[in-house]
DRENVOBA-801318 format. One record per atom (N, C-alpha, C): residue number from 0; atom name; x, y, z. Coordinates in nm, 4 decimals. Layout:
% DRENVOBA-801318
{NUM "CA" {X Y Z}}
...
This chain:
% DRENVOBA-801318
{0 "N" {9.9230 11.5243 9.3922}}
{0 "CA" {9.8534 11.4285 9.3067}}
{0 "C" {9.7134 11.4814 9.2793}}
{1 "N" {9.6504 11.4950 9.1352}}
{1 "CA" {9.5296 11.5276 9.0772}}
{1 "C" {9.4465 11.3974 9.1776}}
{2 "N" {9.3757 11.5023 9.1794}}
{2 "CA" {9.2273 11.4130 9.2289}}
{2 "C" {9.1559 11.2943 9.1406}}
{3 "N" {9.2011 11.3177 8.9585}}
{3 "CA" {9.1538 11.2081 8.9325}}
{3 "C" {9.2292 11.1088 8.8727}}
{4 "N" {9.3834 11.0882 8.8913}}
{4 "CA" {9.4734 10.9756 8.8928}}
{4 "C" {9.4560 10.8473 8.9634}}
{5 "N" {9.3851 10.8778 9.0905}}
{5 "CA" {9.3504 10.7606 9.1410}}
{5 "C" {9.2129 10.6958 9.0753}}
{6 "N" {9.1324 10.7348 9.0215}}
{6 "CA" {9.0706 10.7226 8.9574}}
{6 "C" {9.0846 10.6737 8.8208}}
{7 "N" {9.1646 10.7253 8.7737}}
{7 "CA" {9.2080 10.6657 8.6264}}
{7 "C" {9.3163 10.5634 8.6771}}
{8 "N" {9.3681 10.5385 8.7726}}
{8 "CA" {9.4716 10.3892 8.7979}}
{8 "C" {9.3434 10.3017 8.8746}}
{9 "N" {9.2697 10.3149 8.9216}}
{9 "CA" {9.1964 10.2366 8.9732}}
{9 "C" {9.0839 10.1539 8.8353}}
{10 "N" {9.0214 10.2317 8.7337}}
{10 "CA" {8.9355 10.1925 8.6397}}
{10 "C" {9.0400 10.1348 8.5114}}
{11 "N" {9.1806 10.1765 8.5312}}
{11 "CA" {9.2220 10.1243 8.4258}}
{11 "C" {9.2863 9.9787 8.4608}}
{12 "N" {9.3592 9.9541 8.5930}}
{12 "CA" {9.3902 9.8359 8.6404}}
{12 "C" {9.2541 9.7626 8.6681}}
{13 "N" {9.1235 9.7757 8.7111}}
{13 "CA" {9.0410 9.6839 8.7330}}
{13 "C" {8.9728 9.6134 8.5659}}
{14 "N" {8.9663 9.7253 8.4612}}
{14 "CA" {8.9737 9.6801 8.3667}}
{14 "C" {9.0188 9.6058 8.2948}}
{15 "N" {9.1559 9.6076 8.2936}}
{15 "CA" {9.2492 9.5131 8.2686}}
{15 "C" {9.2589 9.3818 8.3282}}
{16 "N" {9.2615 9.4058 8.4607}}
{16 "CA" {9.2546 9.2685 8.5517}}
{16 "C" {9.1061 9.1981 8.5199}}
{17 "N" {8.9782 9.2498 8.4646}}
{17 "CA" {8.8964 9.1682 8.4597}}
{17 "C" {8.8912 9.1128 8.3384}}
{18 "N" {8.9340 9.2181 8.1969}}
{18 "CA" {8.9676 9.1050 8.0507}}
{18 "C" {9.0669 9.0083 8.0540}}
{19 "N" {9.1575 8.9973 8.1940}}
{19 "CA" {9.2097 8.8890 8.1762}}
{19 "C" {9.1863 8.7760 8.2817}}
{20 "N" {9.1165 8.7997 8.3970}}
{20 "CA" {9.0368 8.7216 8.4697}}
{20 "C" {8.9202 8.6613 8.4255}}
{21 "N" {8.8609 8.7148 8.3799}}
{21 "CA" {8.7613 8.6560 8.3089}}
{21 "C" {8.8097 8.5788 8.2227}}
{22 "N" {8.8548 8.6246 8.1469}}
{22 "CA" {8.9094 8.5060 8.0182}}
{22 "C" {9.0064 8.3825 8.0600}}
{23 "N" {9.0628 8.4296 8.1871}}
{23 "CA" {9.1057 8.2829 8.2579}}
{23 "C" {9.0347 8.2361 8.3235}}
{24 "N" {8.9110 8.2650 8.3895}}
{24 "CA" {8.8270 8.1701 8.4453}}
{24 "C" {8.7765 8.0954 8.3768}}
{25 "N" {8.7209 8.1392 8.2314}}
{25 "CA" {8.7090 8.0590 8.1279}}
{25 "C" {8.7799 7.9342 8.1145}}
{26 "N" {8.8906 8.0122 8.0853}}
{26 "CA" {8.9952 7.8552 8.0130}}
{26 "C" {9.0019 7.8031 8.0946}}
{27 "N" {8.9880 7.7723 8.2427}}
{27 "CA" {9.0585 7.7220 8.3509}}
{27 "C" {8.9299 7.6336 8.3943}}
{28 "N" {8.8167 7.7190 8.4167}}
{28 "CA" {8.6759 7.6398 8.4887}}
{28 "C" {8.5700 7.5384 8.3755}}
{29 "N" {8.5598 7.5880 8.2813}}
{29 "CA" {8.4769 7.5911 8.1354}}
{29 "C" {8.5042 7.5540 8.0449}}
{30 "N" {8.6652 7.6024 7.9218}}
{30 "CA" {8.6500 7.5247 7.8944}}
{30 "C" {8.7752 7.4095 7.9153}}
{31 "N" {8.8662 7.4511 8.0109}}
{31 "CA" {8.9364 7.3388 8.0693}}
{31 "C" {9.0825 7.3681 8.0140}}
{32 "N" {9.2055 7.3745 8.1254}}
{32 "CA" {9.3178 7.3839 8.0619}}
{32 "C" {9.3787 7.2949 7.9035}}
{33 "N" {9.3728 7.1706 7.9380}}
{33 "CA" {9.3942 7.0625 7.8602}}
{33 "C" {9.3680 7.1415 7.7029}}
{34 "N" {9.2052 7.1653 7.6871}}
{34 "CA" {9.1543 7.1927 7.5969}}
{34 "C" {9.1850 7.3111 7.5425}}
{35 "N" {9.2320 7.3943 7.6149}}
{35 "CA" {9.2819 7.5454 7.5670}}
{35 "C" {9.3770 7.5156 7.4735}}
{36 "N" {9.4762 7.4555 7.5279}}
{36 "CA" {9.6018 7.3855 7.4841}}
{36 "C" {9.5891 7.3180 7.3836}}
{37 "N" {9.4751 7.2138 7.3406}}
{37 "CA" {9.4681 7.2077 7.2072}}
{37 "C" {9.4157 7.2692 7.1031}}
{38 "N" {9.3107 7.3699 7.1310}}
{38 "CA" {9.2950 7.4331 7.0882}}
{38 "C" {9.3780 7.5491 7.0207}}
{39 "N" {9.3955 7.6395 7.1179}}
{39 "CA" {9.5335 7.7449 7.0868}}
{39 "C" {9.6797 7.7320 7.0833}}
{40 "N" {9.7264 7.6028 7.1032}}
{40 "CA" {9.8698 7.5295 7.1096}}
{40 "C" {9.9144 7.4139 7.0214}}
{41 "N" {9.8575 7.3083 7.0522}}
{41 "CA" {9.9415 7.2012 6.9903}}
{41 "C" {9.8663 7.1729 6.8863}}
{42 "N" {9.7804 7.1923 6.8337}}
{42 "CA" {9.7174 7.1682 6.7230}}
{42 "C" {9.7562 7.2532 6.6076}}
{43 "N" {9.6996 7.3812 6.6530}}
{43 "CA" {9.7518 7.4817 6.5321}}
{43 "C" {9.8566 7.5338 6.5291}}
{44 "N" {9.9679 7.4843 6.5965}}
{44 "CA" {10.1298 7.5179 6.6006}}
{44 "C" {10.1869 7.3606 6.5787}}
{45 "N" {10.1612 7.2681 6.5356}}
{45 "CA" {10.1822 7.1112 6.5302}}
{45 "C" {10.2620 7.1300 6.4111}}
{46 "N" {10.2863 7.2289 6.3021}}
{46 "CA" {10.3976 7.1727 6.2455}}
{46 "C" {10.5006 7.3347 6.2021}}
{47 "N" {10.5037 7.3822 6.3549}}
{47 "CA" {10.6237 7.4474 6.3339}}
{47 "C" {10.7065 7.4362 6.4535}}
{48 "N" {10.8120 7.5099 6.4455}}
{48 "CA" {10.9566 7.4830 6.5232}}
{48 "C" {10.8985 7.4558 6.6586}}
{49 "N" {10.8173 7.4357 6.6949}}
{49 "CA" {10.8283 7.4355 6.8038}}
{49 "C" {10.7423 7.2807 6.8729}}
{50 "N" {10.8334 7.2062 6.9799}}
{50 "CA" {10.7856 7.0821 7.0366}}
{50 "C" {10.7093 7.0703 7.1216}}
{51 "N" {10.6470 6.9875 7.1051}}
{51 "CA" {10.5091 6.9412 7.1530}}
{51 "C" {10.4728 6.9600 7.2917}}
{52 "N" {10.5834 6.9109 7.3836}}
{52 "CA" {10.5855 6.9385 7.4846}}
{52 "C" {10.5586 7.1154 7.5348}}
{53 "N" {10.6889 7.2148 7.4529}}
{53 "CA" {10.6503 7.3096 7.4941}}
{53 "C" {10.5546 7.3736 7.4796}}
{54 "N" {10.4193 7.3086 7.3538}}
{54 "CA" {10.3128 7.4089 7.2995}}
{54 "C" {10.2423 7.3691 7.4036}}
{55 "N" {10.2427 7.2289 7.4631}}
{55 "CA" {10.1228 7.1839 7.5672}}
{55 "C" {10.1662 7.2127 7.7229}}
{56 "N" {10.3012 7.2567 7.7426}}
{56 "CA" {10.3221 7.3211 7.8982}}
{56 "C" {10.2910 7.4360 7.8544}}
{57 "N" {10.2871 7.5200 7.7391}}
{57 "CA" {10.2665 7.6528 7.7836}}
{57 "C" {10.0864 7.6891 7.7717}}
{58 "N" {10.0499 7.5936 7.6823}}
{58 "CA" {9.9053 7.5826 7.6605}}
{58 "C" {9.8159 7.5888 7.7791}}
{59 "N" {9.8568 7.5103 7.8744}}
{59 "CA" {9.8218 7.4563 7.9804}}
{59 "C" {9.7730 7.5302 8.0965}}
{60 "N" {9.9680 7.6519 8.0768}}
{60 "CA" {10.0005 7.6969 8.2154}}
{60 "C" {9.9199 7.8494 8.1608}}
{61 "N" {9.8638 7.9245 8.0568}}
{61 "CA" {9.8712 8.0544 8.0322}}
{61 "C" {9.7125 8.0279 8.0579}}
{62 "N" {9.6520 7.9961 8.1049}}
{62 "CA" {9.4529 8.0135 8.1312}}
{62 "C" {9.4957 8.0594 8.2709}}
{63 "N" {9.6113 7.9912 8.4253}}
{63 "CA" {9.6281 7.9862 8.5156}}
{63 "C" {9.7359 8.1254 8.5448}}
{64 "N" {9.8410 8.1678 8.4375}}
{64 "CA" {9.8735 8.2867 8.4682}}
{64 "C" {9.7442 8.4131 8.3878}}
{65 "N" {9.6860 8.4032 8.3294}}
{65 "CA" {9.5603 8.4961 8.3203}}
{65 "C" {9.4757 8.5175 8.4166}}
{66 "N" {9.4558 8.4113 8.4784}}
{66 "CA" {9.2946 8.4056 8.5318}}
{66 "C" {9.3814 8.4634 8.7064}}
{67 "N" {9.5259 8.3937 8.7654}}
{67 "CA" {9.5751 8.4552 8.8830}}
{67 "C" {9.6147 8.5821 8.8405}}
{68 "N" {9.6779 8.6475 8.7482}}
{68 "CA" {9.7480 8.7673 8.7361}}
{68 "C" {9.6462 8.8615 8.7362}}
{69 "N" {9.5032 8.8604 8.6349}}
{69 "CA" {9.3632 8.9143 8.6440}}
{69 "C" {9.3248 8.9983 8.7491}}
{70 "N" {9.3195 8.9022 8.8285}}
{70 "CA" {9.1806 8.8669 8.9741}}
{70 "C" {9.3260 8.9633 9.0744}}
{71 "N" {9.4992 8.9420 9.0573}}
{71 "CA" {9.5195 9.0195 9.1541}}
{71 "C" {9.5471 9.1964 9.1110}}
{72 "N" {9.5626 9.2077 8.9761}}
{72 "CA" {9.4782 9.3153 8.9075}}
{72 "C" {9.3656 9.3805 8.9709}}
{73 "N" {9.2280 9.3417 9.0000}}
{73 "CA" {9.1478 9.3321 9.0359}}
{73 "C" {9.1432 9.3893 9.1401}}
{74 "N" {9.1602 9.3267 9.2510}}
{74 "CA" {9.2300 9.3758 9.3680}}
{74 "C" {9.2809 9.4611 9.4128}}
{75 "N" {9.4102 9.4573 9.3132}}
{75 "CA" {9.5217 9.5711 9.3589}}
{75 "C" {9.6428 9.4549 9.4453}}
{76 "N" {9.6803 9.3563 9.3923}}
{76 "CA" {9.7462 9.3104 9.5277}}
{76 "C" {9.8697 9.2524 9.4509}}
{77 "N" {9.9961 9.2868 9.4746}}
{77 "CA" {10.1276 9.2712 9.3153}}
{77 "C" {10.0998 9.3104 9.2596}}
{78 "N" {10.0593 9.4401 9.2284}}
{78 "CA" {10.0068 9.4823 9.1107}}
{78 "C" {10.1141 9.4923 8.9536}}
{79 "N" {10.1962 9.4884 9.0006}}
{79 "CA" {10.3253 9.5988 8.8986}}
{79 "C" {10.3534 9.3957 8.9107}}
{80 "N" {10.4047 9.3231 8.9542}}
{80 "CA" {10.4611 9.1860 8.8830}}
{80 "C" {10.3283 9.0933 8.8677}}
{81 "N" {10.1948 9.1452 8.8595}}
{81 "CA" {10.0864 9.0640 8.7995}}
{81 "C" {10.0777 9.1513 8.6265}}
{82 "N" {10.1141 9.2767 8.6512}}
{82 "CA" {10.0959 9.3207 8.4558}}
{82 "C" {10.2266 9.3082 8.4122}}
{83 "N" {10.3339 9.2910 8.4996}}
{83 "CA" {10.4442 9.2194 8.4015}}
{83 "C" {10.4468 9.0758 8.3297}}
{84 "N" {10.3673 9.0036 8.4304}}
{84 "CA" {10.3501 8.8906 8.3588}}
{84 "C" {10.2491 8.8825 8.2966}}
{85 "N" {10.1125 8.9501 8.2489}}
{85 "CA" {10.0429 8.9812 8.1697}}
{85 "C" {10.0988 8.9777 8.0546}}
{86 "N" {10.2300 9.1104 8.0774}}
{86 "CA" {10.2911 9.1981 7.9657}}
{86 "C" {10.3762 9.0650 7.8628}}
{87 "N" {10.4500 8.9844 7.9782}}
{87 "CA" {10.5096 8.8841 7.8926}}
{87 "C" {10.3924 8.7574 7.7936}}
{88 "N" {10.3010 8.7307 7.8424}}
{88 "CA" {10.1644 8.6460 7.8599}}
{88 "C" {10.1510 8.7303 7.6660}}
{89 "N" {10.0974 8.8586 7.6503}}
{89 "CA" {10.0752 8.9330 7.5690}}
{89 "C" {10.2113 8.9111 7.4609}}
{90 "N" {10.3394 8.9158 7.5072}}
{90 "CA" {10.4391 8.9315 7.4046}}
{90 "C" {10.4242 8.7755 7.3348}}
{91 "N" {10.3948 8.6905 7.4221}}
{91 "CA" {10.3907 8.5528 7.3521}}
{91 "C" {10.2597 8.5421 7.2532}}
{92 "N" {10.1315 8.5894 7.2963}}
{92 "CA" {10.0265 8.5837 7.2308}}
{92 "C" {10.0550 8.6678 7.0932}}
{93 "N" {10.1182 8.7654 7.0821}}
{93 "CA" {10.1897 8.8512 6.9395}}
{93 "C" {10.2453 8.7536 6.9183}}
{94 "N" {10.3724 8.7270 6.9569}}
{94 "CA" {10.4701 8.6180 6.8753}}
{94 "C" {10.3365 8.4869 6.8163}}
{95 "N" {10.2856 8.4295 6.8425}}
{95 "CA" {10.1910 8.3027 6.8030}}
{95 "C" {10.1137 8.3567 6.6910}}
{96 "N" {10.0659 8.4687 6.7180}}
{96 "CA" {9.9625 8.5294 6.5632}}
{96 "C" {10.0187 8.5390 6.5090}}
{97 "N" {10.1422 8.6200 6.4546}}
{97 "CA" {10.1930 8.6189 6.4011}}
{97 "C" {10.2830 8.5378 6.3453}}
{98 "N" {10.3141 8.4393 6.4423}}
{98 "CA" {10.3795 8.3132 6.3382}}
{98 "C" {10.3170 8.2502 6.2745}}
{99 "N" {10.1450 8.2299 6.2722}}
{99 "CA" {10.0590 8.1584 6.2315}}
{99 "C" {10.0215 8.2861 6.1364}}
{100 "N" {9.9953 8.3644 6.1311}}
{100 "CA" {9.9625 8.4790 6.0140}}
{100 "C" {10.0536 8.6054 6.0214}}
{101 "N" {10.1337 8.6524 5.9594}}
{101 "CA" {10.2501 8.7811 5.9478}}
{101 "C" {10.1732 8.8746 5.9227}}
{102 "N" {10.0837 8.8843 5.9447}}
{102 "CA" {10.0304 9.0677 5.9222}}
{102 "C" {9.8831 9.0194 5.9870}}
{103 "N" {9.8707 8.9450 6.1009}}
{103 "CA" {9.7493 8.9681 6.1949}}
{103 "C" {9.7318 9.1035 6.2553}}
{104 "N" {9.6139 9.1440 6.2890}}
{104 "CA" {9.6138 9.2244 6.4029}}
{104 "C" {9.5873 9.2412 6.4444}}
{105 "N" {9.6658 9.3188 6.5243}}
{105 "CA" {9.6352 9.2878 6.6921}}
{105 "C" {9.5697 9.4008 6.7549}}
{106 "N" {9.5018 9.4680 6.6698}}
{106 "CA" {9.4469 9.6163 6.7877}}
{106 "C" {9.2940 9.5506 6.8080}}
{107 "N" {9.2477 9.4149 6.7874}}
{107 "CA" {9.1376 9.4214 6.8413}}
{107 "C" {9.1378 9.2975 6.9829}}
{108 "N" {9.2299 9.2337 7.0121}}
{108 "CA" {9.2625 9.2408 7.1563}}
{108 "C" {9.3813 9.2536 7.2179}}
{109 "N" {9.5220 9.2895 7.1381}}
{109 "CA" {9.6470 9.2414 7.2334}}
{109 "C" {9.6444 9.4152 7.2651}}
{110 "N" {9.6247 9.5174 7.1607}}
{110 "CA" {9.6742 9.6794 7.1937}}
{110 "C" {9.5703 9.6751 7.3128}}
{111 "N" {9.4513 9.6788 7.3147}}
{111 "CA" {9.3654 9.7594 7.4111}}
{111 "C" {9.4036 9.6663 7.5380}}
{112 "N" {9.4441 9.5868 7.5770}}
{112 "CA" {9.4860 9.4990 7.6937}}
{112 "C" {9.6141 9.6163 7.7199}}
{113 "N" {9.7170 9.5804 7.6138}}
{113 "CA" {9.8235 9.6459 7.6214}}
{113 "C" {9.8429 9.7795 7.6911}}
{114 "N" {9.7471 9.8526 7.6709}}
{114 "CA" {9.7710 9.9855 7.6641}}
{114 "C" {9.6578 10.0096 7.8057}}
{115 "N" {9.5905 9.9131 7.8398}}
{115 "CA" {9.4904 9.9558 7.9778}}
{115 "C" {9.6164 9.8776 8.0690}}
{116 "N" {9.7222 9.8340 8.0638}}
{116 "CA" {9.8392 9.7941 8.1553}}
{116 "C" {9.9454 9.8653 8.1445}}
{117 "N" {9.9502 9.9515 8.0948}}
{117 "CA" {10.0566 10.0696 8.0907}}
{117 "C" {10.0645 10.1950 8.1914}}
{118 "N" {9.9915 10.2288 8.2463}}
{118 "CA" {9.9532 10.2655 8.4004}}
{118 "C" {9.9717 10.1960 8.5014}}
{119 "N" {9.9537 10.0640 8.5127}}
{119 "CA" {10.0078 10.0038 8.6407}}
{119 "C" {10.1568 9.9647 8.5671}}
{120 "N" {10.2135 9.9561 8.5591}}
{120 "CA" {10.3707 9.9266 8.5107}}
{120 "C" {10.3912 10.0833 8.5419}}
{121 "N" {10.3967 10.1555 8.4986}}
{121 "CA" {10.4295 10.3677 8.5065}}
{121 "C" {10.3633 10.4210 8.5814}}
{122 "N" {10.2554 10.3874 8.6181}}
{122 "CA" {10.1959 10.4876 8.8190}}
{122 "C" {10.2869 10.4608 8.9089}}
{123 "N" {10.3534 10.5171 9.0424}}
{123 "CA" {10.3797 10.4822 9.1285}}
{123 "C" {10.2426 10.4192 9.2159}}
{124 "N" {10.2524 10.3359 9.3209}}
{124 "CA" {10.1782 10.3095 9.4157}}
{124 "C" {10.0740 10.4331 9.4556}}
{125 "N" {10.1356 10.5405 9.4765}}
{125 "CA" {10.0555 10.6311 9.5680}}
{125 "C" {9.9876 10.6651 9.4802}}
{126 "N" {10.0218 10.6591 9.3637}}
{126 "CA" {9.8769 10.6814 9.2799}}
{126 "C" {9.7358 10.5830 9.2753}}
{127 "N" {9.7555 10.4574 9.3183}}
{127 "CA" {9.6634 10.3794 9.3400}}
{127 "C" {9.6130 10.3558 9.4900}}
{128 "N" {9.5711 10.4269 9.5386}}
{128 "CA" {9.5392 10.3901 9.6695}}
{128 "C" {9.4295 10.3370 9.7234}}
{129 "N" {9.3421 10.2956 9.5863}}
{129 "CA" {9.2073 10.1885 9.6091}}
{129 "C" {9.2888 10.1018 9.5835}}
{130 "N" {9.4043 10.0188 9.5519}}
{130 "CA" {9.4922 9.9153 9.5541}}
{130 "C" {9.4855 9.8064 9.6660}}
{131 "N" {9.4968 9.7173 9.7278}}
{131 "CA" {9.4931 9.6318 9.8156}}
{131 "C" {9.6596 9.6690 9.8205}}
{132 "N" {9.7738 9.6743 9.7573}}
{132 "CA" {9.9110 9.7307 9.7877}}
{132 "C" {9.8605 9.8522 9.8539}}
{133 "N" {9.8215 9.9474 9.8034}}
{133 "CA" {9.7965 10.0951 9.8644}}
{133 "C" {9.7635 10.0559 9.9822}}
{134 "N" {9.6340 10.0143 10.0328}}
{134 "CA" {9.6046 9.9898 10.1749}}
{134 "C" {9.6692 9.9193 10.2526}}
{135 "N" {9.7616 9.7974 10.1658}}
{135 "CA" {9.8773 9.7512 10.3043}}
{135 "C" {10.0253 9.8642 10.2775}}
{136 "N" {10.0122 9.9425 10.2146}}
{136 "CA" {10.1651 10.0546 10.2195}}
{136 "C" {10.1392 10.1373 10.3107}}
{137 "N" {10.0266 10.1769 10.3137}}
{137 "CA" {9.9399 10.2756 10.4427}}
{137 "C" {9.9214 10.2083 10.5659}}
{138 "N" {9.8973 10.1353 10.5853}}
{138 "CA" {9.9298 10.0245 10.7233}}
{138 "C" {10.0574 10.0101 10.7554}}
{139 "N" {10.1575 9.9916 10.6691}}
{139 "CA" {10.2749 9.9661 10.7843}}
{139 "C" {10.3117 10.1005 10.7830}}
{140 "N" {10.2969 10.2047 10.7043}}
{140 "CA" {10.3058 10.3199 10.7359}}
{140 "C" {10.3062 10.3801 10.8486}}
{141 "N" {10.1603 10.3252 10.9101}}
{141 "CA" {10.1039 10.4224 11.0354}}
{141 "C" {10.1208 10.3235 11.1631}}
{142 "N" {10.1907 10.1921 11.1352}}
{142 "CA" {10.2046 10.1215 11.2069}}
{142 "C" {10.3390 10.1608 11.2719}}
């Protein structure tokens, strides 16, 4: 292993984990699940296929999978099933722009998210070994 892989999995997962920690501490502390939800959900999706209920459970629940999936980003701790659910988090945020506008785009936040989580999904572990996984894989290791 190059000397600077851990390095580039370490700055590219903490990166990632903090544009989306941050932006869920937001919605979550500030400006409030509820409100996210009307904001980015049931309001401006109120008259397409989709019911009310589901724009305001998913409204609700996506500040709380950002802001946990983020912070264990961050860390290093699940790393590989905190950017899968990012990854899904992201496929829904495409699907919504685009049902609300067909030729939005998205390279000024869904690609660069996208593409700073494409290393933790394709590194193995041992490439991250500033990871909070890395340091407990090395513990039961030597245990």
């Amino acid at each position: 292993m190059k000397l600077y892989l851990p390095w580039y999995t370490l700055f590219s997962r903490v990166m990632v984990g903090l544009l989306f920690g941050m932006a869920g501490y937001y919605k979550v502390f500030i400006q409030g699940p509820a409100a996210h939800a009307a904001q980015w959900f049931t309001v401006p999706y109120a008259n397409t296929w989709m019911p009310h209920w589901l724009l305001l459970g998913t409204g609700v629940t996506v500040p709380f999978v950002e802001f946990t999936a983020g912070w264990l980003l961050v860390v290093g701790l699940f790393r590989r099933p905190a950017a899968i659910a990012l990854g899904f988090l992201l496929l829904l945020v495409t699907y919504g722009h685009e049902l609300k506008e067909p030729l939005f785009n998205v390279n000024s936040h869904i690609i660069p998210r996208f593409l700073l989580l494409i290393p933790v999904w394709i590194l193995p572990l041992e490439a991250d070994p500033f990871s909070l996984d890395g340091l407990l894989t090395r513990r039961r290791k030597t245990a």
